[in-house]
C-alpha positions in Angstrom: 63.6 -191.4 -58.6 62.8 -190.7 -62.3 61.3 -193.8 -63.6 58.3 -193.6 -65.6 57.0 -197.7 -64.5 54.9 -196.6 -61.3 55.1 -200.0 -60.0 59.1 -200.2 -60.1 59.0 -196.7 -59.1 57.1 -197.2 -56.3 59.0 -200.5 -55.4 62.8 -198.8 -55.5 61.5 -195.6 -53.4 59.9 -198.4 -50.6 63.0 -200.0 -50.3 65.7 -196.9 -50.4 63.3 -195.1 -47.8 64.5 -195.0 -44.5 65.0 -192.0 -42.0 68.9 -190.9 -43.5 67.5 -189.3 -46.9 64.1 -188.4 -48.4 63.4 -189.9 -52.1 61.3 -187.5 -54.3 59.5 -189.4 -57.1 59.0 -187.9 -60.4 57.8 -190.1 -64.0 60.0 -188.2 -66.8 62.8 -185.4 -66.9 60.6 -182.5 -67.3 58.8 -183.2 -63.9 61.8 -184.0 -62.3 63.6 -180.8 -63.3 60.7 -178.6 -61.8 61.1 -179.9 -58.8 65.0 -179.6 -58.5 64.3 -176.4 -59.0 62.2 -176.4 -55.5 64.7 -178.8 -54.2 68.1 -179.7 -55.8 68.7 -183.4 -54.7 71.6 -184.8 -53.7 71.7 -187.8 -56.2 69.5 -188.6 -59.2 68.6 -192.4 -59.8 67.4 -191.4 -64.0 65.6 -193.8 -66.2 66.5 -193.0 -69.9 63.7 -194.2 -71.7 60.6 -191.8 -70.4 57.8 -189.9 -71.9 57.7 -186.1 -72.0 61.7 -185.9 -71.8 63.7 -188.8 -71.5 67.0 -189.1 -69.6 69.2 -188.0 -72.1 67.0 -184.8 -72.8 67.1 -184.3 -69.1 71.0 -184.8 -68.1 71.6 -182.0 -70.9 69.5 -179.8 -68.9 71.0 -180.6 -65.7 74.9 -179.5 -67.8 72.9 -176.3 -69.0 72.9 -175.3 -64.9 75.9 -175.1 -63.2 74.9 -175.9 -59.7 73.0 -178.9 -61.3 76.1 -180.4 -63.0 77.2 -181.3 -59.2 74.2 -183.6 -58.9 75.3 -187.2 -59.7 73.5 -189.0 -61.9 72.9 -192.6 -61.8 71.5 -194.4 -64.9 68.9 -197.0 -64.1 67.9 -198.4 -67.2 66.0 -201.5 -69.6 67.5 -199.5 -73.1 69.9 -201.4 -74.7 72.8 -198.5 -74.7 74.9 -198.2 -78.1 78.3 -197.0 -78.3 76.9 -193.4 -79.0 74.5 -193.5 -76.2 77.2 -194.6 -74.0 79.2 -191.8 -75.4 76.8 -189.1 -75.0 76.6 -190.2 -71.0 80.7 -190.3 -70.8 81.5 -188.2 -68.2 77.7 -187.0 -67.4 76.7 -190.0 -64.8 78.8 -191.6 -62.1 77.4 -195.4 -62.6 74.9 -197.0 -65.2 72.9 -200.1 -64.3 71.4 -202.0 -67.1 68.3 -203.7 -65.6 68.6 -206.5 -67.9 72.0 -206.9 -66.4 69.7 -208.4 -62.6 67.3 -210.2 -61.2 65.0 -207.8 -59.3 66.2 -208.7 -56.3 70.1 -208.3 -57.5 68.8 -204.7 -59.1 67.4 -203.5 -55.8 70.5 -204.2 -54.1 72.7 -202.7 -56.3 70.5 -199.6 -56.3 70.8 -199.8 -52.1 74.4 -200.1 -52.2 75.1 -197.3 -55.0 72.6 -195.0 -53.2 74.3 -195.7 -49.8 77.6 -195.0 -51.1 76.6 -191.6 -52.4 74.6 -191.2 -50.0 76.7 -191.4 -46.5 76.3 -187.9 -45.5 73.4 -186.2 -47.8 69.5 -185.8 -46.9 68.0 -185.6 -50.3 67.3 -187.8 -53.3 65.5 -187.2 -56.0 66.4 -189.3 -59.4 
């Protein structure tokens, strides 16, 4: 989970966590990337907006590594996406969720259902 808000962070990690995948938490890109180096995940649930290196900065790092560019990426994001934003993400992330677009409660859901549906038969998350 890259999400620089520690409380949402915190919130999304409690209620993905369960004993069929591990969720690594990391607040911007740069930390995250260190530890896919340690750990590639299996899925990455990416904030864009983010301190340090944002989501865009950090999905162009993920392309620069071949075995990364088979992580998907799920956006998870407040920023109000432009036709060129959306454009630099075609083809880069699998699913973008504007968190405008829900409730809380309807955010976290979406979130458990995209995650399970990547996630039937992996061990690893780190977003």
């Amino acid at each position: 989970m890259v999400e620089c808000d520690p409380a949402l962070r915190e919130m999304l990690c409690r209620q993905l966590g369960n004993k069929d995948w591990t969720i690594a938490e990391e607040e911007n890109g740069l930390a995250a990337l260190e530890s896919i180096t340690r750990c590639p995940p299996s899925l990455s649930l990416l904030d864009l907006r983010m301190p340090v290196m944002d989501g865009f900065q950090m999905i162009a790092e993920l392309h620069k590594h071949e075995d990364w560019r088979k992580i998907p990426v799920v956006v998870i994001s407040a920023k109000d996406l432009t036709a060129e934003d959306r454009e630099r993400l075609h083809g880069h992330v699998q699913k973008i969720l504007q968190k405008g677009d829900f409730s809380r409660e309807e955010l976290l859901r979406e979130v458990q259902q995209t995650v399970k549906m990547f996630m039937s038969n992996q061990h690893t998350v780190v977003a």
